[in-house]
C-alpha positions as a printed Julia matrix, in Angstrom:
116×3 Matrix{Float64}:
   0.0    0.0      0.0
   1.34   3.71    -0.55
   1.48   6.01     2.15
  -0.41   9.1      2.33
   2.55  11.17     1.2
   3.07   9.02    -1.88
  -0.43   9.95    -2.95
   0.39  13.7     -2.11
   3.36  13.16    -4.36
   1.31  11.42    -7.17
  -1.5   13.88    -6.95
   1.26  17.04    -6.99
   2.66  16.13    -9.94
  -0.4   15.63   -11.92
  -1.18  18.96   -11.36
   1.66  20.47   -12.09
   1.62  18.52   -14.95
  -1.89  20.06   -15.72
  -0.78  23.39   -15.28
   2.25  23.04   -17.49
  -0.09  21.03   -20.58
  -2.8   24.22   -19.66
  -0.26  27.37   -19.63
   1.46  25.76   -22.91
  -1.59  25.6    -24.95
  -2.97  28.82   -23.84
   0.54  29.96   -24.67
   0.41  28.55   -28.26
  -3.31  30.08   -28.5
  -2.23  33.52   -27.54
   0.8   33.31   -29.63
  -1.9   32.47   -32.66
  -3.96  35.14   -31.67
  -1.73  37.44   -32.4
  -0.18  35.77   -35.77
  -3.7   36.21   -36.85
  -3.88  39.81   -35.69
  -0.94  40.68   -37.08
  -1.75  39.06   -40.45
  -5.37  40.83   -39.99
  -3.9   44.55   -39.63
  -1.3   43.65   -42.72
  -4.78  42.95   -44.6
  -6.24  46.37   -43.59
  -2.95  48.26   -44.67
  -3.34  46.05   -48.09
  -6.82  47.13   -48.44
  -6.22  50.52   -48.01
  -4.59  50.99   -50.84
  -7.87  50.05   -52.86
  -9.66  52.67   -51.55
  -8.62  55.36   -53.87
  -8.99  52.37   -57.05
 -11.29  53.37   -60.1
 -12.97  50.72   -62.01
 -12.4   51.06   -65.7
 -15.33  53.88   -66.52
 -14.3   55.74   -63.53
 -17.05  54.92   -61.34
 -15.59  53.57   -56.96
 -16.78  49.32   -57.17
 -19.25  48.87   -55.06
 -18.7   46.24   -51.99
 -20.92  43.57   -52.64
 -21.32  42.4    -49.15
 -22.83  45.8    -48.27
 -25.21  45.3    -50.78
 -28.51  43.29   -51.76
 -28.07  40.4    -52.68
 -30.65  40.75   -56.35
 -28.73  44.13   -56.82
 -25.44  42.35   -56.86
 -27.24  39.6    -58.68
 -28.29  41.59   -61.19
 -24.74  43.37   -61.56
 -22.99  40.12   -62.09
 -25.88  39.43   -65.17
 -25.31  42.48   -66.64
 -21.29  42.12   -66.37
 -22.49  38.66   -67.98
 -23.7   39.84   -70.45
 -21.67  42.63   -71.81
 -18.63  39.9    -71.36
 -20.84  37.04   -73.7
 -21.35  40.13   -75.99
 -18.05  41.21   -76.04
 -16.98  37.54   -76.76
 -19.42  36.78   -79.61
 -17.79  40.58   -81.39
 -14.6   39.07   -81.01
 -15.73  35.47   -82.38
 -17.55  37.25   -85.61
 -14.75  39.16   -86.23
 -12.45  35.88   -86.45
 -14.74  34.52   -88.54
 -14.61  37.21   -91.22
 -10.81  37.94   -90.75
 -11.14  33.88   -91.46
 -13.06  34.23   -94.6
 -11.2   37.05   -95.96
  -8.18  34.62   -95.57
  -9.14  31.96   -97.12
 -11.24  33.97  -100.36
  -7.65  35.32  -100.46
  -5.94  31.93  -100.75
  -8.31  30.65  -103.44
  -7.96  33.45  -105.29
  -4.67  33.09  -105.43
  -4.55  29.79  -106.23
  -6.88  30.46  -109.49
  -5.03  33.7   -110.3
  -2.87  31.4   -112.73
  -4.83  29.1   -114.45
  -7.15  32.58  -115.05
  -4.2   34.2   -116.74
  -2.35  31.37  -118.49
């Protein structure tokens, strides 16, 4: 059997033990903390520097978490749309750059049987 001061030894040491295992995590959680505020306030100073940022027809972007959600909804269509239009400009004007190549090649080609 263990005597009574072997159990106040036992029962000692687990809690210092505790404590230690307790004041190191909070340790490593305060130590986070502050990584995270640190990286937080780096964000801010990175952000700042979009405040005075145009967007191309000189009009601030608004932020769309401010906003409505079917305002921003119907933002993102229209930008949708103008960037399918935009898209289907370029792809027609391909296509005749396309056909004025190859009207150009077969013209060519027949240019000497026309003339010999």
């Amino acid at each position: 059997m263990i005597e009574w001061w072997g159990w106040l030894l036992i029962w000692t040491g687990l809690a210092i033990a505790l404590l230690a295992m307790v004041g190191l995590f909070a340790w490593r959680i305060v130590r986070r903390f502050f990584r995270v505020l640190e990286d937080f306030f780096t964000l801010t100073d990175k952000l700042s520097i979009l405040d005075g940022v145009e967007g191309p027809d000189g009009v601030r972007p608004l932020n769309a978490v401010l906003e409505d959600s079917a305002v921003v909804r119907e933002r993102t269509a229209q930008r949708m749309r103008r960037r399918a239009d935009r898209k289907a400009a370029r792809r027609q004007a391909r296509i005749q750059r396309a056909k004025m190549i190859t009207t150009a090649d077969i013209k060519l080609k027949e240019w000497p049987h026309e003339h010999g």
